[in-house]
C-alpha positions as CSV (number, residue, x, y, z in Angstrom):
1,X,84.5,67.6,-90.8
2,X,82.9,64.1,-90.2
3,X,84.7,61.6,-88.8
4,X,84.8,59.6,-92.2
5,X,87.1,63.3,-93.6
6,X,85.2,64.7,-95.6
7,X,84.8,68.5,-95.8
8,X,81.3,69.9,-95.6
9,X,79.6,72.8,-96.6
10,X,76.7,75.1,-95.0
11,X,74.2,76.6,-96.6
12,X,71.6,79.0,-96.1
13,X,68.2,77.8,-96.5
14,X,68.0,78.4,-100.2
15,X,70.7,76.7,-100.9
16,X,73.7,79.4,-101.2
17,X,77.1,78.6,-99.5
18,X,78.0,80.6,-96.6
19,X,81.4,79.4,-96.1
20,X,84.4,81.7,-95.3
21,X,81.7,84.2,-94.4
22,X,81.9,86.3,-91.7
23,X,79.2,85.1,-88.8
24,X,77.6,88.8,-88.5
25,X,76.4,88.7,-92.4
26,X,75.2,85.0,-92.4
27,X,71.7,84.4,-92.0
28,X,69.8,83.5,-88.4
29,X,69.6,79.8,-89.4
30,X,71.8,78.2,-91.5
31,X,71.9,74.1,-92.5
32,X,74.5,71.5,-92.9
33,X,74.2,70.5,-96.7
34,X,75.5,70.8,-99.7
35,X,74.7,74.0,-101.9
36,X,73.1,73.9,-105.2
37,X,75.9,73.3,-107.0
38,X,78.3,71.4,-105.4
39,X,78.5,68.0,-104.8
40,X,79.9,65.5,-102.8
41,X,80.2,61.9,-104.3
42,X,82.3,58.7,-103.3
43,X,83.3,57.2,-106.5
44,X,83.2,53.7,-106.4
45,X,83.9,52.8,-110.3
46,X,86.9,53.3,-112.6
47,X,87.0,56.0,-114.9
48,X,86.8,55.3,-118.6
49,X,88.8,57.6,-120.9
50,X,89.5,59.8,-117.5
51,X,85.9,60.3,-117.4
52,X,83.4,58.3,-114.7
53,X,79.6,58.8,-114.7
54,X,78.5,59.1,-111.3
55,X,75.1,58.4,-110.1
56,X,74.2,59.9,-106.4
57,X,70.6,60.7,-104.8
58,X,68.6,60.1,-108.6
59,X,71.3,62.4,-110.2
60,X,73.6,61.5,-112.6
61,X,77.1,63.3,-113.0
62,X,80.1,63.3,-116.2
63,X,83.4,64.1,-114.2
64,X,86.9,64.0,-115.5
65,X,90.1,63.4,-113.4
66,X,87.8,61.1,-110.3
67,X,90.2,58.7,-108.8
68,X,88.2,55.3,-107.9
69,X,87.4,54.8,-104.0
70,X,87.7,58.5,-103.1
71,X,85.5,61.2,-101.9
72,X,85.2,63.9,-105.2
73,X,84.4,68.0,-104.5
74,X,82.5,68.4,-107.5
75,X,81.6,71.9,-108.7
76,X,78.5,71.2,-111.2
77,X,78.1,73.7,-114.1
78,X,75.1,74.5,-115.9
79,X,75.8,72.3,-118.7
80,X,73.5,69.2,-119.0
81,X,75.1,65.9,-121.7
82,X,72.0,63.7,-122.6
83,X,73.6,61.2,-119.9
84,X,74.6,63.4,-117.1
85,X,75.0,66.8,-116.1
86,X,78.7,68.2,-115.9
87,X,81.0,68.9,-113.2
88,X,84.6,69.3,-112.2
89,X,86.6,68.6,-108.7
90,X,88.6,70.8,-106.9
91,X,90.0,71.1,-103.3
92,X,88.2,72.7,-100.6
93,X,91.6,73.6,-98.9
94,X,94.9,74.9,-100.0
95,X,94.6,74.9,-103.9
96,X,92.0,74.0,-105.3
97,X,93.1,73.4,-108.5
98,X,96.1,71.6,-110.1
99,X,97.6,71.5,-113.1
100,X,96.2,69.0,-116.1
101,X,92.8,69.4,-114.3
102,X,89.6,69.1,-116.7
103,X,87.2,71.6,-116.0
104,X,83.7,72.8,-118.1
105,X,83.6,76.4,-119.4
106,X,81.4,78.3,-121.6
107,X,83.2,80.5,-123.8
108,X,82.5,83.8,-122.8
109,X,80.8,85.8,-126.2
110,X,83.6,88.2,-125.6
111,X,87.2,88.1,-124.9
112,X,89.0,85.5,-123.5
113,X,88.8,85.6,-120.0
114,X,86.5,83.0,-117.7
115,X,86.1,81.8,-113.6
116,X,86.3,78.5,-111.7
117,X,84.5,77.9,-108.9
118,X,86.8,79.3,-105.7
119,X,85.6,77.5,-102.2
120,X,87.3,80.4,-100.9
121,X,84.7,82.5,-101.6
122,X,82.1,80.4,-102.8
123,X,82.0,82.1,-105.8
124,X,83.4,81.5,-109.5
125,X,85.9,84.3,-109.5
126,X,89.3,82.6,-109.6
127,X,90.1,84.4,-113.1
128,X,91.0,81.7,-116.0
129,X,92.4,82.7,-119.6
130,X,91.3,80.2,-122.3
131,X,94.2,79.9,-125.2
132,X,92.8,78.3,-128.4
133,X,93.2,80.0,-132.2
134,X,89.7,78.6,-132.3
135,X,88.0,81.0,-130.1
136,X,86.0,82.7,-132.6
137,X,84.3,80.3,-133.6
138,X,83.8,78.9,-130.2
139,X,81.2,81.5,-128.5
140,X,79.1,80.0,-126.0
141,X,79.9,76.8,-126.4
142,X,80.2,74.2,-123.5
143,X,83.8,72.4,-123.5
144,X,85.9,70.9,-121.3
145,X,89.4,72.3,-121.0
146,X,92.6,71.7,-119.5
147,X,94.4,73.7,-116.7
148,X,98.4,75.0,-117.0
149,X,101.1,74.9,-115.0
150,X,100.6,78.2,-114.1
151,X,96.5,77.4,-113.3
152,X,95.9,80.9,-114.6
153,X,95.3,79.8,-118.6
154,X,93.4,76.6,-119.7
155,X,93.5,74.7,-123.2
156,X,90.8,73.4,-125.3
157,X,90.4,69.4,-125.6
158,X,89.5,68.7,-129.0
159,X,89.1,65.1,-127.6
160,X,86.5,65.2,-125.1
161,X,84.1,67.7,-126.5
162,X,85.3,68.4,-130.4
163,X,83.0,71.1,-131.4
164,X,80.7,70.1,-134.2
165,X,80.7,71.0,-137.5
166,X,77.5,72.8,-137.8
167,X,78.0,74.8,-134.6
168,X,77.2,78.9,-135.3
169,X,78.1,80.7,-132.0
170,X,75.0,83.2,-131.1
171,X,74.7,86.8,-133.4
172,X,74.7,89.5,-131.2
173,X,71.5,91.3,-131.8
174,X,71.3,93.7,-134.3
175,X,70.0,97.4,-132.8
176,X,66.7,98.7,-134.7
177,X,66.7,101.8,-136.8
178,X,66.7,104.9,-135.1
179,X,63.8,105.9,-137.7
180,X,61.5,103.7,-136.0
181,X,59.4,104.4,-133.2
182,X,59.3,102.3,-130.3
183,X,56.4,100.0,-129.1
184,X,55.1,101.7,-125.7
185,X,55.7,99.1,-123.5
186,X,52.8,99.8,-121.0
187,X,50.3,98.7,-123.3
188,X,52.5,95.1,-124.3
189,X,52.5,94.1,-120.2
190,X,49.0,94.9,-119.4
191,X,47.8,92.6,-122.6
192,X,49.0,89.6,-120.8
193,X,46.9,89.9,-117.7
194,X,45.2,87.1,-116.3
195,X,43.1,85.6,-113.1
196,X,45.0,82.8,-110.8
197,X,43.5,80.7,-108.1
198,X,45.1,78.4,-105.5
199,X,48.2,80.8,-104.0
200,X,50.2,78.7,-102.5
201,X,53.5,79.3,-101.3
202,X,56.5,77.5,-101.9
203,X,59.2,79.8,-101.0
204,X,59.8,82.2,-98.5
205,X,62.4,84.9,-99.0
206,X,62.0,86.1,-101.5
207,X,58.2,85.2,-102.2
208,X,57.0,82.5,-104.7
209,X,54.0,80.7,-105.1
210,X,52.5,78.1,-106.7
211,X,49.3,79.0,-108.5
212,X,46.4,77.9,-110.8
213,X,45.6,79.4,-113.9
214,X,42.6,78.8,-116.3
215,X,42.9,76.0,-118.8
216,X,41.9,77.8,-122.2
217,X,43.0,75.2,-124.5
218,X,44.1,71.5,-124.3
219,X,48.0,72.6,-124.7
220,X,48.2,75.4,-122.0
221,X,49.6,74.3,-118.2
222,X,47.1,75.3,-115.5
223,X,49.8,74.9,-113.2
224,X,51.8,78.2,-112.9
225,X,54.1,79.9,-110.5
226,X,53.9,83.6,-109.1
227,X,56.3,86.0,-108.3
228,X,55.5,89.6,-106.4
229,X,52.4,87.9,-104.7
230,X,51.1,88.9,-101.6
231,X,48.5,86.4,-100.6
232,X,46.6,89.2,-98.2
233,X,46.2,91.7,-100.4
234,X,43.2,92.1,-102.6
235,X,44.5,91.9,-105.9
236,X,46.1,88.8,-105.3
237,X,44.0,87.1,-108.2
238,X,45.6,89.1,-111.1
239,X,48.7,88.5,-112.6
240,X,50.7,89.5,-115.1
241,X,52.0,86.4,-117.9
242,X,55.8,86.6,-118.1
243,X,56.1,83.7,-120.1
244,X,54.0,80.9,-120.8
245,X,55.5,77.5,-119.9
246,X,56.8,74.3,-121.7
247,X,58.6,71.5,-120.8
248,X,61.0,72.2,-119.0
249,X,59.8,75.6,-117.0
250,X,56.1,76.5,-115.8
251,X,54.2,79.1,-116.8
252,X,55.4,82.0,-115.1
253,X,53.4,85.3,-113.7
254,X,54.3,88.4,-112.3
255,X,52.3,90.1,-109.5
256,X,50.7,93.2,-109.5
257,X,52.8,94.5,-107.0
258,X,56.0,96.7,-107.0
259,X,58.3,96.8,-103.8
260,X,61.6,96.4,-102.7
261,X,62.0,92.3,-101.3
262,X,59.4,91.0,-104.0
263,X,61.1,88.6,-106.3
264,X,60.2,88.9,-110.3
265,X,60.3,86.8,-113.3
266,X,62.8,88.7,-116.0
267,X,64.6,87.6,-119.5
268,X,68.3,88.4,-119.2
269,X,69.1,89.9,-122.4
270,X,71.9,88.5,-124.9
271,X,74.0,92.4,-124.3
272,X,74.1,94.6,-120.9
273,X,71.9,94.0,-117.8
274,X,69.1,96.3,-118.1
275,X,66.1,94.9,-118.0
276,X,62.5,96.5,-117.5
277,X,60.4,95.8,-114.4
278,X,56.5,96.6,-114.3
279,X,54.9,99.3,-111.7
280,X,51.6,99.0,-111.8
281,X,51.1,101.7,-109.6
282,X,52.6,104.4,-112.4
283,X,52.1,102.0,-115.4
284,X,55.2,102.2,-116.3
285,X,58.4,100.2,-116.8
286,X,61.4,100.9,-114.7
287,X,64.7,100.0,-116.0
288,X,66.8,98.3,-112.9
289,X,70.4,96.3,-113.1
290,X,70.6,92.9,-112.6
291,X,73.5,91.2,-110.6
292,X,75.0,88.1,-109.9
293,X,74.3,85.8,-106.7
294,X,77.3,83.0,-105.7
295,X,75.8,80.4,-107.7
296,X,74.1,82.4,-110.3
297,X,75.6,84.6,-112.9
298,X,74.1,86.5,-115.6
299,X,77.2,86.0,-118.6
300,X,75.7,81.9,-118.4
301,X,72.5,82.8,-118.1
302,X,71.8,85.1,-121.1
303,X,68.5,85.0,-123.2
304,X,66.7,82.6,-120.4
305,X,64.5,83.4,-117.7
306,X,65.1,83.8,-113.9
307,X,63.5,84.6,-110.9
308,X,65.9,87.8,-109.2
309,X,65.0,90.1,-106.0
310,X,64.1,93.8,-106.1
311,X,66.5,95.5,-104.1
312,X,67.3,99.1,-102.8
313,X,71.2,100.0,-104.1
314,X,73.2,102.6,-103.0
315,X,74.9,103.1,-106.9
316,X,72.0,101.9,-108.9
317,X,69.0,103.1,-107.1
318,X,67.9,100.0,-107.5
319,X,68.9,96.1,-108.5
320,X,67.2,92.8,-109.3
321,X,69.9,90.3,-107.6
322,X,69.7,86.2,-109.2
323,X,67.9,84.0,-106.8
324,X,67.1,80.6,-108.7
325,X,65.6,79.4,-111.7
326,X,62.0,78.7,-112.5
327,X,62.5,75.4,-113.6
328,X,64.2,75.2,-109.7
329,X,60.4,74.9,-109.4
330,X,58.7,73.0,-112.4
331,X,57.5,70.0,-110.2
């Protein structure tokens, strides 16, 4: 700790906290700052309604329960308000929670059963039941929530996030007719290939560049990002078009190369974690399993896009782990 008392974290050097791990599985270098997604903020105004708006390094956070002229622990969630972007505090030793604390939750789309953030592990797997009649009705909607007494169950607050009265939680998707055939998917992958220029990269392990792409009409980015790119080989100008990009993510390609280590752009789907990955070498699509890194899990991240690791699995055969999101690397 500082000599000022606060607690800080380390992280490796994309941005994963390594605390509590054990020194032979943390990486050759590691840095003093804060992961991804925590944050540590002195709060220096009084909170309105038990809520304070906090503004640090550009970024502004919506945190409930802040006591003025403290240091905050600030787990921050992937839900953005227009103002600020959501967090909650907790306690980086002894318990980290108490009870009346307001924390953010999606409601899972099944069941009842939800994490918090545990600095223990770094992960969100301290296990929290949500208890509302409303549930239902509530599927995958952000809402703040209010801890027990017994810090295992949590109850909705109506008052700080009512739900609205047009909300429709997602359909599940409906599965296609066994009568019809399905569309070969070699054919769909290869129609989206196209020439970049300009590799550049912009991250090491796994490997992303930054990349040009041609301009065919006024509305289309040039400006792209690559996954599964090796610079030295000789089809390093052909991609693959994952996705093309908007405004808040760049236009994403895929490489034409299929090993263990190379990172991929994939869709998590709204059901399972399944998701097709394209060997060029066979022209085929093989099915792998994605899994959840400490900051990223696939239950929040269903039907968007993510950038996740091949990897060799002992159970699976193989995995695509979470690394980061593309719009981690929209600027």
């Amino acid at each position: 700790m500082p000599r000022d008392g606060t607690f800080r974290y380390i992280s490796s050097s994309d941005g994963i906290m390594i605390n509590h791990m054990p020194a032979g599985l943390a990486p050759g270098t590691v840095t003093v700052k804060n992961p991804k997604n925590i944050a540590q903020i002195w709060i220096d105004s009084r909170p309105s309604k038990g809520r304070v708006f906090v503004s640090s390094e550009h970024q502004k956070y919506c945190i409930f329960g802040a006591v003025k002229d403290t240091h905050a622990n600030v787990f921050l969630t992937n839900w953005n308000t227009k103002k600020a972007r959501c967090g909650y505090t907790f306690s980086p030793i002894e318990d980290p929670y108490t009870f009346g604390t307001i924390v953010f939750f999606r409601v899972p789309l099944k069941g009842d059963l939800t994490h918090l953030f545990n600095p223990q592990s770094g992960k969100e797997d301290y296990p929290v039941r949500l208890v509302d009649q409303r549930i239902e009705s509530m599927r995958g909607f952000w809402s703040a929530w209010e801890l027990q007494e017994n810090l295992t169950a949590a109850t909705f607050r109506a008052d700080l996030t009512p739900l609205p009265a047009n909300y429709a939680p997602p359909r599940p998707k409906v599965k296609s007719s066994a009568k019809k055939k399905p569309r070969p998917k070699t054919s769909e992958h290869c129609a989206r290939q196209i020439k970049i220029n300009s590799l550049h990269p912009i991250n090491i392990e796994p490997m992303i560049h930054s990349c040009v792409i041609p301009k065919n009409n006024s509305n289309r980015k040039v400006h792209a990002i690559a996954c599964g790119m090796d610079a030295a080989s000789t089809n390093s100008n052909v991609g693959y078009v994952a996705a093309w990009g908007n405004n808040s993510r760049p236009t994403m390609i895929n490489g034409p190369v299929y090993q263990y280590g190379m990172s991929h752009f994939v869709k998590i789907p709204e059901e399972g974690r399944l998701v097709p990955v394209y060997n060029p070498v066979n022209n085929a699509h093989l099915q792998c399993r994605l899994t959840d890194s400490p900051d990223l899990r696939v239950e929040d991240l269903r039907g968007r896009w993510v950038i996740a690791q091949l990897r060799r699995h002992e159970r699976h055969k193989r995995i695509l782990k979470l690394h980061s999101l593309p719009s981690d690397y929209n600027n």
